[in-house]
KEKOL-100708 format. One record per residue (C-alpha): residue in one letter; residue number from 1; y, z, x. Coordinates in nm, 2 decimals. Layout:
REM residues N
+------+-----+--------+--------+--------+
! code ! pos !      y !      z !      x !
+------+-----+--------+--------+--------+
!    A ! NUM !      Y !      Z !      X !
...
+------+-----+--------+--------+--------+
END
This chain:
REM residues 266
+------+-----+--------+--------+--------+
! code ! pos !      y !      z !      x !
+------+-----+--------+--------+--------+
!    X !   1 !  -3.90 ! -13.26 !  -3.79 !
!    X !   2 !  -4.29 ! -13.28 !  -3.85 !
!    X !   3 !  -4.41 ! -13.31 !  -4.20 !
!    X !   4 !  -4.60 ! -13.04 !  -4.15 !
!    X !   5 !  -4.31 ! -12.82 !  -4.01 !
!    X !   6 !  -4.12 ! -12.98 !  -4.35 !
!    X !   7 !  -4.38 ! -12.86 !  -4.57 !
!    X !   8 !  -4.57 ! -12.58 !  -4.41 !
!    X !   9 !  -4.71 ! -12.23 !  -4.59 !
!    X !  10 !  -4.55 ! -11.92 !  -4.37 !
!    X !  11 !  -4.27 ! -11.79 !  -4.22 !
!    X !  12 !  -4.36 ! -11.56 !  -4.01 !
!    X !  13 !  -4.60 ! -11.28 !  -4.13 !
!    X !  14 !  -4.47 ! -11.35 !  -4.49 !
!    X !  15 !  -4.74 ! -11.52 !  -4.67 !
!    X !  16 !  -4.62 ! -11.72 !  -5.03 !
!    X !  17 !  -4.85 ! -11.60 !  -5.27 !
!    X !  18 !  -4.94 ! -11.82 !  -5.53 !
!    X !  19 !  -5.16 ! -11.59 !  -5.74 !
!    X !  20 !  -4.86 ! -11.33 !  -5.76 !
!    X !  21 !  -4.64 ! -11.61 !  -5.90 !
!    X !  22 !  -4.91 ! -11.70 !  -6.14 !
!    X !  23 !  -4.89 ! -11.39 !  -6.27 !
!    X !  24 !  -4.58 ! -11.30 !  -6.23 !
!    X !  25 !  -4.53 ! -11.60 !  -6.49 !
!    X !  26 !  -4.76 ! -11.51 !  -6.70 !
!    X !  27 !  -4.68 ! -11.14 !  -6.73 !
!    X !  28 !  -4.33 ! -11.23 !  -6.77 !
!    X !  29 !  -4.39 ! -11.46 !  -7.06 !
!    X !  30 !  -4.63 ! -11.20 !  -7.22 !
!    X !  31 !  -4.34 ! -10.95 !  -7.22 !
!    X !  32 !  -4.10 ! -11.10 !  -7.35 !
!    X !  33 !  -4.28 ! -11.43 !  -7.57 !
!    X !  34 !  -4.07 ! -11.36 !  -7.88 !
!    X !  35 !  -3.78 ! -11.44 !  -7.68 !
!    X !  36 !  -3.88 ! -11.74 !  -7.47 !
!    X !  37 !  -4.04 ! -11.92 !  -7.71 !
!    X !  38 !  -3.77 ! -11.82 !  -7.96 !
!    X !  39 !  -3.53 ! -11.99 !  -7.72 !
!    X !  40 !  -3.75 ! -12.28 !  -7.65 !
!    X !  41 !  -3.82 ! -12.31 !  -8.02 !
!    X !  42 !  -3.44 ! -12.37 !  -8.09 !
!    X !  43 !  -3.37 ! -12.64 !  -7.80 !
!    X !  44 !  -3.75 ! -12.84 !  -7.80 !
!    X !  45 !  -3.73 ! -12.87 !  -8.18 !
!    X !  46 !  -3.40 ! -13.04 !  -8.20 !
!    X !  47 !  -3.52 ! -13.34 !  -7.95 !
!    X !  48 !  -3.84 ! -13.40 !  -8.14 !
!    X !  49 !  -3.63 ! -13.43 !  -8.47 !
!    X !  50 !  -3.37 ! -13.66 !  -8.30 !
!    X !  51 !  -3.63 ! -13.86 !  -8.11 !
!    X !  52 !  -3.84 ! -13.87 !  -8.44 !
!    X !  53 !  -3.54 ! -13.96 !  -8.65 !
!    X !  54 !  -3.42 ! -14.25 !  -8.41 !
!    X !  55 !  -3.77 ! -14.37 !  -8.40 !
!    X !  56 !  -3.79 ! -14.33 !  -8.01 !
!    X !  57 !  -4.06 ! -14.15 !  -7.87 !
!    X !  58 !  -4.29 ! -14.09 !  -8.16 !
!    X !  59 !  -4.60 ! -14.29 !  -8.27 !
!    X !  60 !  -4.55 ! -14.30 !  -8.67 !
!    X !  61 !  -4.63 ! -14.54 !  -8.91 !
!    X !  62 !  -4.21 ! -14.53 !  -9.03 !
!    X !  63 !  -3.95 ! -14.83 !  -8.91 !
!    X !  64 !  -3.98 ! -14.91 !  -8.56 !
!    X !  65 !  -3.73 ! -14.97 !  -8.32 !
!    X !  66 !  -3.50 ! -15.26 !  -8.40 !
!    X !  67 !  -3.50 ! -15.43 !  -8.04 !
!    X !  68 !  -3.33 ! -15.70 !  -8.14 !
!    X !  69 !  -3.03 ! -15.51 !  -8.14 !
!    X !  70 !  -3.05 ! -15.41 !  -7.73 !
!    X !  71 !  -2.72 ! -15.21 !  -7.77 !
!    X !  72 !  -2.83 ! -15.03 !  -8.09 !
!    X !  73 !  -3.14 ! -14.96 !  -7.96 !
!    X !  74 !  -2.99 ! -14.82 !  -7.57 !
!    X !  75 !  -2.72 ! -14.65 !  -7.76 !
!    X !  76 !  -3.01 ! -14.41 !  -7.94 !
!    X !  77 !  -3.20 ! -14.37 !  -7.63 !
!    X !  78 !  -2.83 ! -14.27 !  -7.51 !
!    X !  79 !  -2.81 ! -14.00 !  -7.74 !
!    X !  80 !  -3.14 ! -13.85 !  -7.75 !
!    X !  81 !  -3.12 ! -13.84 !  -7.36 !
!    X !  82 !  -2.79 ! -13.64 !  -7.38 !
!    X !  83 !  -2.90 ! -13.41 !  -7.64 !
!    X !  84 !  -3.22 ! -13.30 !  -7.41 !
!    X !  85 !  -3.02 ! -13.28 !  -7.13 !
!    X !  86 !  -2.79 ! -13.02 !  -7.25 !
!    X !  87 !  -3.06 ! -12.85 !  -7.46 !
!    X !  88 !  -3.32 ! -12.83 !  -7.15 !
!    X !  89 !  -3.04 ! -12.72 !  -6.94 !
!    X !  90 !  -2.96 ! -12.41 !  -7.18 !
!    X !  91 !  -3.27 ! -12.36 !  -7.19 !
!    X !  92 !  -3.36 ! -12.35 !  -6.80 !
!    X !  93 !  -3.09 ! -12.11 !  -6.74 !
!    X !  94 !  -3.16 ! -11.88 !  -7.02 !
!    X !  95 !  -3.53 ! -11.86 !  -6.93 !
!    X !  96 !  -3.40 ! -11.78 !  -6.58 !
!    X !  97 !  -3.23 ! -11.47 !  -6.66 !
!    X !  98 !  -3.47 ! -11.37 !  -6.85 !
!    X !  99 !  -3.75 ! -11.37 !  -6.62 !
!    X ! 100 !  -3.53 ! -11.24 !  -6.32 !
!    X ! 101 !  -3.43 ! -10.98 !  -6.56 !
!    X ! 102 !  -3.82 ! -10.88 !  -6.67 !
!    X ! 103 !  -3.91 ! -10.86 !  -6.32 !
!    X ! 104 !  -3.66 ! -10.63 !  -6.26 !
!    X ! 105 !  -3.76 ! -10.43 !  -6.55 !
!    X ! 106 !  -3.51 ! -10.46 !  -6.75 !
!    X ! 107 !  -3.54 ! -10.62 !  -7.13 !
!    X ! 108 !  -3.50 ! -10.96 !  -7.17 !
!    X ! 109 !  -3.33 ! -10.99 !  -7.46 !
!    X ! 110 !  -3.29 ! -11.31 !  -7.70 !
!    X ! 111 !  -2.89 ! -11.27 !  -7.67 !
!    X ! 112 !  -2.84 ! -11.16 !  -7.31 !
!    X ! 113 !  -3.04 ! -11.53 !  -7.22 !
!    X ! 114 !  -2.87 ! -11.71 !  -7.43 !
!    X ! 115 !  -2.52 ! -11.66 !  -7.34 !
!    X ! 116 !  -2.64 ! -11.72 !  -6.98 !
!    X ! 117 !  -2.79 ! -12.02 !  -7.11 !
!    X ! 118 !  -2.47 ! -12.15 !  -7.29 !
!    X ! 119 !  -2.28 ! -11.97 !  -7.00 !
!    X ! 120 !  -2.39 ! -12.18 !  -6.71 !
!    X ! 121 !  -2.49 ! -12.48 !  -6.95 !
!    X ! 122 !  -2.20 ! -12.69 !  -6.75 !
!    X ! 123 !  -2.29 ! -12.65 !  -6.43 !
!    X ! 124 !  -2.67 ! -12.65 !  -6.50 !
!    X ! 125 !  -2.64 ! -13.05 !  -6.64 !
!    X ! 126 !  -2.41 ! -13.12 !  -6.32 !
!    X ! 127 !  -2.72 ! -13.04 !  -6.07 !
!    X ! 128 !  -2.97 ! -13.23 !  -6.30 !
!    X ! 129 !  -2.78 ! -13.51 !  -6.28 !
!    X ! 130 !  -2.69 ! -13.48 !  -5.91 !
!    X ! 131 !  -3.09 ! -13.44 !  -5.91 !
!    X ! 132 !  -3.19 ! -13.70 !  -6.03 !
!    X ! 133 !  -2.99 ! -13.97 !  -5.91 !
!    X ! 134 !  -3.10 ! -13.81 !  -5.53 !
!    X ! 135 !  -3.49 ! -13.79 !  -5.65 !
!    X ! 136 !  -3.46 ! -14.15 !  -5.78 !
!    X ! 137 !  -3.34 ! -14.25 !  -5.45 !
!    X ! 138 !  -3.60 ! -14.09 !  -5.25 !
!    X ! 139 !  -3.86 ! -14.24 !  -5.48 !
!    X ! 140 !  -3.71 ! -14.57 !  -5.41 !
!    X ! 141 !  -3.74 ! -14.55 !  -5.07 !
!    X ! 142 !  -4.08 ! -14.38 !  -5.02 !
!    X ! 143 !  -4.32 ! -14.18 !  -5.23 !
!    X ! 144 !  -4.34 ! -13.90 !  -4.96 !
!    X ! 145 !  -3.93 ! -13.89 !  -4.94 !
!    X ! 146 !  -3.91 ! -13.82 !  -5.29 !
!    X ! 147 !  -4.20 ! -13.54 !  -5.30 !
!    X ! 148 !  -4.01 ! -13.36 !  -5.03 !
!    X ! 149 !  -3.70 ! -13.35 !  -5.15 !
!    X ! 150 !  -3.86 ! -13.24 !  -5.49 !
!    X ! 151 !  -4.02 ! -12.98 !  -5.31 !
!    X ! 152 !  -3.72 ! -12.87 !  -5.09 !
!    X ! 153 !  -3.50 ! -12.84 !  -5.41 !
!    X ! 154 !  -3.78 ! -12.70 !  -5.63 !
!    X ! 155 !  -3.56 ! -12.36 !  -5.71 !
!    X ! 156 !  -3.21 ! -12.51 !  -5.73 !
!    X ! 157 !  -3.16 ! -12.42 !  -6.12 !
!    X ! 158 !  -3.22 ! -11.99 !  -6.06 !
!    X ! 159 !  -3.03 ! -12.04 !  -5.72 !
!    X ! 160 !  -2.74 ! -12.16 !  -5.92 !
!    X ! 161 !  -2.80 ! -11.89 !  -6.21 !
!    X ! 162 !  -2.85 ! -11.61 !  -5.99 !
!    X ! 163 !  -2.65 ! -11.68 !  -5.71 !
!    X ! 164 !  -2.36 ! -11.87 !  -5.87 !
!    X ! 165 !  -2.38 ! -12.11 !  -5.55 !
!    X ! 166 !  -2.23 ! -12.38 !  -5.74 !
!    X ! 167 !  -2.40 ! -12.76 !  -5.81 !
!    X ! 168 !  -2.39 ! -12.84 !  -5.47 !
!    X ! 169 !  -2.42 ! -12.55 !  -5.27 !
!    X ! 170 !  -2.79 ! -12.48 !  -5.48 !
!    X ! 171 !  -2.90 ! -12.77 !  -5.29 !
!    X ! 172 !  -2.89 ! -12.62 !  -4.89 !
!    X ! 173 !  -2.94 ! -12.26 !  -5.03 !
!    X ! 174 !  -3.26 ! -12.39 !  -5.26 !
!    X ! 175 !  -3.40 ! -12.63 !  -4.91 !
!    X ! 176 !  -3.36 ! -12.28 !  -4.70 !
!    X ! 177 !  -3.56 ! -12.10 !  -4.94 !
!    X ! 178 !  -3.83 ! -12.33 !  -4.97 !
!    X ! 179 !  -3.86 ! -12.41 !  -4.61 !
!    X ! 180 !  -4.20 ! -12.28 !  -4.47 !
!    X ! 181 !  -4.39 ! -12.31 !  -4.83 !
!    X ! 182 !  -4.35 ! -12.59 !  -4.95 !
!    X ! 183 !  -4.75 ! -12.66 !  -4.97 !
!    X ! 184 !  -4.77 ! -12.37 !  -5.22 !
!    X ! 185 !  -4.51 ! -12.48 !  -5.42 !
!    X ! 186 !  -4.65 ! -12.84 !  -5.43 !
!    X ! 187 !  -5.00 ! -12.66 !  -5.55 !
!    X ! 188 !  -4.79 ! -12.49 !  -5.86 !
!    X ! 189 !  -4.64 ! -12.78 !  -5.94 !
!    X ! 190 !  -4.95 ! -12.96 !  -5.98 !
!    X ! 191 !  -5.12 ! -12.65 !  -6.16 !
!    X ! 192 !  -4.86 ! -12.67 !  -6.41 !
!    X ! 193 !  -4.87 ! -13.05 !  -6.42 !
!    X ! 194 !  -5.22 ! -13.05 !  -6.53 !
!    X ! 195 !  -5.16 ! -12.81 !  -6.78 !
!    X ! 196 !  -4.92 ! -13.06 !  -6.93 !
!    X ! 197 !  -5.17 ! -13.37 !  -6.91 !
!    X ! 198 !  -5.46 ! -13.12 !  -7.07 !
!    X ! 199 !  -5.22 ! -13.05 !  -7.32 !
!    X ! 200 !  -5.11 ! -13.38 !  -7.43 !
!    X ! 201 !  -5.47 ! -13.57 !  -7.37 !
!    X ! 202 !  -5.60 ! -13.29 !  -7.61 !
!    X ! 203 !  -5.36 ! -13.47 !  -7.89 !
!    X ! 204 !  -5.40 ! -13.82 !  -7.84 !
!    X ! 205 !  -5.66 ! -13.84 !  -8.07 !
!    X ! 206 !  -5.55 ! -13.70 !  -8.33 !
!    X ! 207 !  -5.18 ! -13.79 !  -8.33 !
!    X ! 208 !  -5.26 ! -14.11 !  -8.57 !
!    X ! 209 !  -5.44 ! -13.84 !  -8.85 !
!    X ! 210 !  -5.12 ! -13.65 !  -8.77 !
!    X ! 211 !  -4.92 ! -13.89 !  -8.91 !
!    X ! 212 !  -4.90 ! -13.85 !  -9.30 !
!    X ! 213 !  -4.91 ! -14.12 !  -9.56 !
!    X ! 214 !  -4.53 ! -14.27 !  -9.64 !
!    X ! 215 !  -4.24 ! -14.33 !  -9.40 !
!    X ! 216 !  -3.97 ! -14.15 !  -9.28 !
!    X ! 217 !  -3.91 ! -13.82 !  -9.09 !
!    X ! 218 !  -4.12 ! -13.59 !  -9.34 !
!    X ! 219 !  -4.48 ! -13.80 !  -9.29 !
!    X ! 220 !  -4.41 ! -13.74 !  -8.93 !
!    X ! 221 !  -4.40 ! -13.35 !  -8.96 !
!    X ! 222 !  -4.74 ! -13.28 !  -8.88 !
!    X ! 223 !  -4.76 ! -13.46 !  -8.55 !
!    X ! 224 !  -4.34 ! -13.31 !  -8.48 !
!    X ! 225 !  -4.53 ! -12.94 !  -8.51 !
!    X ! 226 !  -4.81 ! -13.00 !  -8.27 !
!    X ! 227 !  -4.59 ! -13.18 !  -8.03 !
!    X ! 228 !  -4.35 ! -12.92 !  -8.05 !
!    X ! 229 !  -4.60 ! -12.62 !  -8.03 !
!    X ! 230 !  -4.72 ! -12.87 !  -7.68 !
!    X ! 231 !  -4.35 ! -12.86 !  -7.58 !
!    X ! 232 !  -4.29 ! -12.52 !  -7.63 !
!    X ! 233 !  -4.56 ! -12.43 !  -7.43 !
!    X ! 234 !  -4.49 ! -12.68 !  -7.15 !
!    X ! 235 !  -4.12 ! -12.59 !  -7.06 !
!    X ! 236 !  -4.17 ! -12.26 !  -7.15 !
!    X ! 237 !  -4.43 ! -12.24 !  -6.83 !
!    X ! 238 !  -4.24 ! -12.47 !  -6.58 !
!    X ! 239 !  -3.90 ! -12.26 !  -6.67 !
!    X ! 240 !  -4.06 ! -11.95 !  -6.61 !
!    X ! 241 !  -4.29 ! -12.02 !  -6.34 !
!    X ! 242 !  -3.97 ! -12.18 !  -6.11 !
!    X ! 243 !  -3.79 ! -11.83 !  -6.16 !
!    X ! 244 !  -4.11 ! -11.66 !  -6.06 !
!    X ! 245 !  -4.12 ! -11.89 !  -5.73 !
!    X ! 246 !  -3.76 ! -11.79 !  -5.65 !
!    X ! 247 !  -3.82 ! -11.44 !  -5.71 !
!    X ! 248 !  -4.16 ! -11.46 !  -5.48 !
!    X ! 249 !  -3.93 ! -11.66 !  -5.17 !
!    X ! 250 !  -3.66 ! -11.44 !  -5.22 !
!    X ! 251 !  -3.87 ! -11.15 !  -5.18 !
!    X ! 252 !  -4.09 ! -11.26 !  -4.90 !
!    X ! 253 !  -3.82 ! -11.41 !  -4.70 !
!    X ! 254 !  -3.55 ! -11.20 !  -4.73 !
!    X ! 255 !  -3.68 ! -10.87 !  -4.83 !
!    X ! 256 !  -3.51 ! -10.85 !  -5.17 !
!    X ! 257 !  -3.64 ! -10.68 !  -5.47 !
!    X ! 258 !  -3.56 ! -10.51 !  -5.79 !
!    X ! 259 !  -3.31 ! -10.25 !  -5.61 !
!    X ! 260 !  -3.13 ! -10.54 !  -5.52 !
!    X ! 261 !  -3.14 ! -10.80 !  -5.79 !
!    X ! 262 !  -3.15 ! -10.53 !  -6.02 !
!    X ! 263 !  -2.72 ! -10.58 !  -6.11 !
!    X ! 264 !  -2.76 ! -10.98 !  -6.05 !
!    X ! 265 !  -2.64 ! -11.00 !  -6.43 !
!    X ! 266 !  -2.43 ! -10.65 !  -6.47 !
+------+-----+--------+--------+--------+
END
């Protein structure tokens, strides 16, 4: 197979249009922003406090890092990796329903997403992980490797929340979606990748006035807010924006729309 045949824009005289995602995205957000960022509130905050209270990941004028102590020091990272994997992955899943569900006009409602969310939590953390270890792989052995398979498995998460395809099976039904447009999704990607380097450049220099006078957790609560508001805003987008791409290939490439997702979580 060709790259261009892996990564091409049409199939057939479907066209992937990125401007409908966009706001598709958007609109959904709009619609429904006391519940996303609700949700997003409640699993972002708790890594910023963890990673601020372990001193990992935060510029603060507090303790730093023992590294003296090597397993001390891994143990933390440990933890605050685990927590934001099972936080992110409740919220993926949650935001998933809930944009399905708005573009299906129905109300997304703060409840019905989050029992998805803790619903599918399990299975959700088993395809990250399967993710990863594959994407680190493909990095390994070639930039371009890895950017495919990112691309081919770009809607594995709403796959597996929609379509209850199980960890593995998201995989070869997310890589048969995706075929034929992958250039688009590679263009959102980057969109929303630059909206995330705006973002945090826009803080850098401020983060050290950020930082208030003292040690501990509480002189690092100015900078925890406007990193969180940043993170909020950040996976709030990319969680949104990936259900908005499986709702645009589903509907190009299969012909399915509200009528037929309309019971998906009945």
């Amino acid at each position: 197979m060709s790259l261009r045949d892996s990564i091409g824009t049409t199939v057939g005289d479907e066209t992937f249009e990125m401007g409908r995602v966009v706001s598709r995205t958007f609109g959904a957000i709009g619609r429904n922003w006391v519940s996303f960022f609700t949700l997003a509130v409640f699993t972002v905050v708790p890594q910023l406090i963890l990673s601020a209270y372990l001193g990992v990941g935060v510029v603060a004028r507090g303790k730093p890092v023992d590294l003296s102590n090597l397993g001390h020091f891994w143990g933390m990272m440990g933890i605050v990796y685990l927590a934001a994997l099972v936080l992110n992955s409740v919220l993926q899943a949650a935001l998933v329903h809930g944009t399905v569900s708005d573009l299906n006009g129905k109300k997304a409602s703060f409840g019905d997403c989050l029992q998805t969310g803790l619903r599918t939590c399990f299975p959700v953390i088993g395809l990250s992980i399967v993710f990863g270890i594959a994407l680190m792989f493909g990095f390994i052995l070639l930039l371009v490797p890895g950017i495919l398979m990112f691309l081919a498995w770009a809607v594995i998460v709403p796959v597996l929340v929609v379509e209850k395809t199980g960890v593995f099976g998201a995989f070869g039904r997310s890589s048969e979606l995706t075929k034929g447009h992958r250039w688009a999704i590679l263009g959102l990607a980057v969109v929303l990748w630059l909206i995330s380097i705006v973002l945090s450049f826009a803080i850098m220099p401020f983060q050290s006035a950020l930082v208030l006078p003292g040690e501990g957790i509480l002189a690092m609560a100015p900078l925890l807010v406007i990193n969180g508001v940043v993170s909020v805003i950040t996976t709030t987008l990319a969680a949104t924006g990936t259900a908005s791409v499986y709702y645009e290939l589903r509907s190009i490439k299969e012909g399915i729309g509200p009528e037929q997702l309309a019971a998906v979580f009945d």
